[in-house]
Each structure stands twice: as structure tokens, then as C-alpha cells.
N, C-alpha and C positions, 0 to 999 in steps of 0.2 A: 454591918451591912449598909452597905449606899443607899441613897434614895431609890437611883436605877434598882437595885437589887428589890431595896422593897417593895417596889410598884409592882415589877414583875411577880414577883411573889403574890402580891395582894392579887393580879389578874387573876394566874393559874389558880388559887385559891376558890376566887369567883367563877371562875371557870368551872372549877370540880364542881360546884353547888348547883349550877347551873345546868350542867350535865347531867346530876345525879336526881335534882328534881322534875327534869321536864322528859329526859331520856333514858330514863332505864329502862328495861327491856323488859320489865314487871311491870310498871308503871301504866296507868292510862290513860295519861292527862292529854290535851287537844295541841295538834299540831296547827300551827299558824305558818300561813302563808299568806303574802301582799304581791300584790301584784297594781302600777299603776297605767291609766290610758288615759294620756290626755290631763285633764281636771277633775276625771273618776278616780277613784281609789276603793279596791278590792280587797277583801281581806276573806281568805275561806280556813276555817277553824275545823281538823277533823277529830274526833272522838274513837281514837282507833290505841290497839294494843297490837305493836308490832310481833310479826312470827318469827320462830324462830328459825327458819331457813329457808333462803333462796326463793323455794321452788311452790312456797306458801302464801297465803292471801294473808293481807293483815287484816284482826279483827278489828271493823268500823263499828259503831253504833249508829252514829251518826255524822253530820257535815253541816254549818253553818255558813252563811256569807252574808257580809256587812259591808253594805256600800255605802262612799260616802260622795256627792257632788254637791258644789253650789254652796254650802252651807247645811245641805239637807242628808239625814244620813235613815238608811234601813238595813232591816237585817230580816234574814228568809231561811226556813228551812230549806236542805236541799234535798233530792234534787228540785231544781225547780226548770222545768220543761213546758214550752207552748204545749194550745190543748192536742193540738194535732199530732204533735210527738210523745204526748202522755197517752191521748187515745191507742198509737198504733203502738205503744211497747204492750200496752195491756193485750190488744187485739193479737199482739202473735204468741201469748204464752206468758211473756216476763213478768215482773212488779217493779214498777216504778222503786220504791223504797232501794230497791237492791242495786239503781246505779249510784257510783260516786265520781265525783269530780276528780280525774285524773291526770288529767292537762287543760291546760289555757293558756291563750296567747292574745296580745295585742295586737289588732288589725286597723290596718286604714280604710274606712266605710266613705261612703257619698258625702255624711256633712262632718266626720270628723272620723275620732278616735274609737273604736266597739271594743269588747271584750267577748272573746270566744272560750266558752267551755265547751272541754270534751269530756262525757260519761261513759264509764267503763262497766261493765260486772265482772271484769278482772280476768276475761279471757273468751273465748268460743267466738263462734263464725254464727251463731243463732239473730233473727230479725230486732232481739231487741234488749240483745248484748251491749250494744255502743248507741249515744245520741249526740248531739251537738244543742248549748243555747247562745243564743246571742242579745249581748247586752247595747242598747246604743250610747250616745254621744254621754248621755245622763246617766247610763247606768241600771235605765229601765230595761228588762226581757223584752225580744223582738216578740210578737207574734206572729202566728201566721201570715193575717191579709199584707203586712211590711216587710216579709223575710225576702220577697226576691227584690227588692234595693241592697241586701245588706249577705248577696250569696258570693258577690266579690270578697265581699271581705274575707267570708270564709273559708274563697278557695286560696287567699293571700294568706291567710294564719298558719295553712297548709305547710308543713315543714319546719315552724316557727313556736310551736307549740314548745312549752315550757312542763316540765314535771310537778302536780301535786302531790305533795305526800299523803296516800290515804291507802288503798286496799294494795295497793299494789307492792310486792314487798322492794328491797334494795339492796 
């Protein structure tokens, strides 16, 4: 066997392990995903056990995100929602706990680079089904009194929005 051959060899090999630990269809280890903006860097960790068909939710437990700018790095349960869109999921019925992170996208904001998450509970037309959060230049949650500087951006993410793996099945 050649080199070429055994390299190959050695990949697929790593490949199987690699599949066989992170993605079997039992398994319920945390999906990673990165996403970068700018000088930020995103990374959201879901704790889900895929379904087995189509037309099914995957089960989540839960969802982390680890930001890292500057030198300085945090990490946040999710969801994590200004108070004013925590306030109104609860006020129409929902729980907070039950969105998850199901897209995000990089945006051009006023002094730079935002990250835009969008929360799903994984279907229905109900008030507090879907949310939006927006991260700025740093990485920090917009809140409220600063969200209408940073509504450009969001209606720019608008179509641009990238897939999280988490409740949603594939």
C-alpha cells in the first residue's frame, strides 16, 4: 500500500470515528456550530438527540454560546433574549426556555460587524413562537433603549440567515 493509499485509509478511518462518536442517531452529544463577525467569534453548542424522521422536532435539552472578542471570551445559557422580548414571549402564553437558536446571520450594523439570532419553537404562527437577538460590534446582547440603531441590520440579515443545527430536524 502507498503512502497516498495509506493516508487515505488513515482519513476514512478517522472519519468513521468521528462520525460514529459525534453523530449517531442514538447519541446525544452537542452540536457545534461557529459562526464569525468581524473580530467576534460565535460558537453555539446544542444538546439535542436527533429524530428520526423528517416531519419531527429534534430533541433539545438545551443550547449554549461562547463568545469570544478582544481577548475576552463568555459563555451564556440560551436562550438569551432582551427583557422586552422575554417579557412579551411570556405575556402571550409561551416559555422562554422552549426557544432555540435556529438561524443566524452576520450583519453590517452602524459601527461595525452584529450577529443576528433567530429563535424558533420549531413551527406555528403563535406571538411567541419566533424572537430575534442581536449581538453588537463586541459580542455583547443589544437591548432594548439601543435596538433601533441596530434594526438595519436586521432587516439586512434578512435572507442571509444561515442554518443552526438544533430542534429543527434535516
Amino acid at each position: 500500500m502507498g503512502i497516498k493509499n495509506k493516508f487515505s485509509a488513515a482519513l476514512v478511518a478517522a472519519g468513521v470515528v468521528l462520525v460514529h462518536a459525534g453523530c449517531s442517531a442514538g447519541d446525544q452529544a452537542p452540536w457545534r456550530e461557529q459562526m464569525q463577525c468581524g473580530d467576534t467569534q460565535y460558537v453555539i453548542e446544542s444538546d439535542c438527540k436527533p429524530s428520526k424522521d423528517s416531519a419531527t422536532l429534534n430533541q433539545c435539552k438545551s443550547q449554549t454560546l461562547s463568545v469570544s472578542h478582544g481577548g475576552t471570551a463568555r459563555k451564556a445559557a440560551l436562550p438569551e433574549l432582551n427583557k422586552v422580548s422575554a417579557k412579551s414571549i411570556v405575556e402571550t402564553g409561551g416559555k422562554v426556555s422552549k426557544l432555540f437558536v435556529t438561524q443566524w446571520a452576520c450583519a453590517r450594523g452602524d459601527k461595525g460587524d452584529v450577529a443576528v439570532m433567530y429563535y424558533s419553537i420549531g413551527g406555528g404562527s403563535a406571538p411567541y413562537a419566533e424572537a430575534y437577538s442581536i449581538y453588537d460590534e463586541a459580542g455583547a446582547l443589544i437591548e432594548n433603549e439601543d435596538s433601533a440603531k441596530y434594526e438595519q441590520a436586521l432587516a439586512h440579515s434578512d435572507g442571509h440567515m444561515k442554518k443552526v443545527k438544533s430542534i429543527m430536524p434535516r
